[in-house]
N, C-alpha and C positions, 0 to 999 in steps of 0.2 A: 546403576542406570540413572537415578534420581541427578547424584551428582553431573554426571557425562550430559545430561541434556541441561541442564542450568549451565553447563559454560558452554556449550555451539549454542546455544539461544543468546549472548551477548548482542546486544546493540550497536551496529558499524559507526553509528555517530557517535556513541561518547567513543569507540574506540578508536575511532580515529582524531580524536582530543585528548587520549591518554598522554600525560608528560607535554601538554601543547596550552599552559593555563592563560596566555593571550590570546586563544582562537574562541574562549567562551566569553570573553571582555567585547566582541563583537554585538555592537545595537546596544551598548553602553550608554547612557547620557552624562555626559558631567557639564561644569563651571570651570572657565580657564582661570589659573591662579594668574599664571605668568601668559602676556601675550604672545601671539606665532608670528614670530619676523622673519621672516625668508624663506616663510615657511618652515619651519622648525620651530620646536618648545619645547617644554616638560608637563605634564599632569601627575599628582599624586594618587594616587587607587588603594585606598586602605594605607597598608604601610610600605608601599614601592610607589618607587619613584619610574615613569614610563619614561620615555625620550619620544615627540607625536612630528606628525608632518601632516601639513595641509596649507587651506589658504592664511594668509593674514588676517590676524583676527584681534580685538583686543582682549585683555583680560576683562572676566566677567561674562563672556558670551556662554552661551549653552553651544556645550559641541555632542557630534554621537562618533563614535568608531567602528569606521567602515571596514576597516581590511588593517591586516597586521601579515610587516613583511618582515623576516627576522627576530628582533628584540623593541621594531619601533611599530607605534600604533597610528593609522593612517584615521585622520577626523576632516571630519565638514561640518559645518553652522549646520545645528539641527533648527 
């Protein structure tokens, strides 16, 4: 009984973040190493490397990450 109610009591938010570790990198802030030319770049996070899209920005700006489509992280100038 004890068991059976600690797993239907599960939380829908982290479960539906299970296997999903770019959707809790959302409201992120970082420092851009390399600048966004075309709208594209990279940022480092710990030991991964992300691939970001957004505006043009140089390196150095404070950016935050809005939405992640896929494997790439979407930022704007926080």
């Amino acid at each position: 009984f004890i068991g059976r109610r600690m797993f239907l009591s599960t939380d829908s938010e982290d479960s539906s973040r299970l296997n999903q570790r770019s959707k809790t990198l959302i409201g992120t802030v970082l420092r851009l190493e390399h600048p966004i030319k075309n709208g594209k770049s990279r940022v480092r996070i710990n030991d991964t490397i992300w691939r970001v899209e957004g505006p043009d920005l140089l390196a150095g700006t404070q950016i935050e990450i809005i939405d992640v489509r896929g494997n790439v992280l979407i930022v704007d100038r926080l």
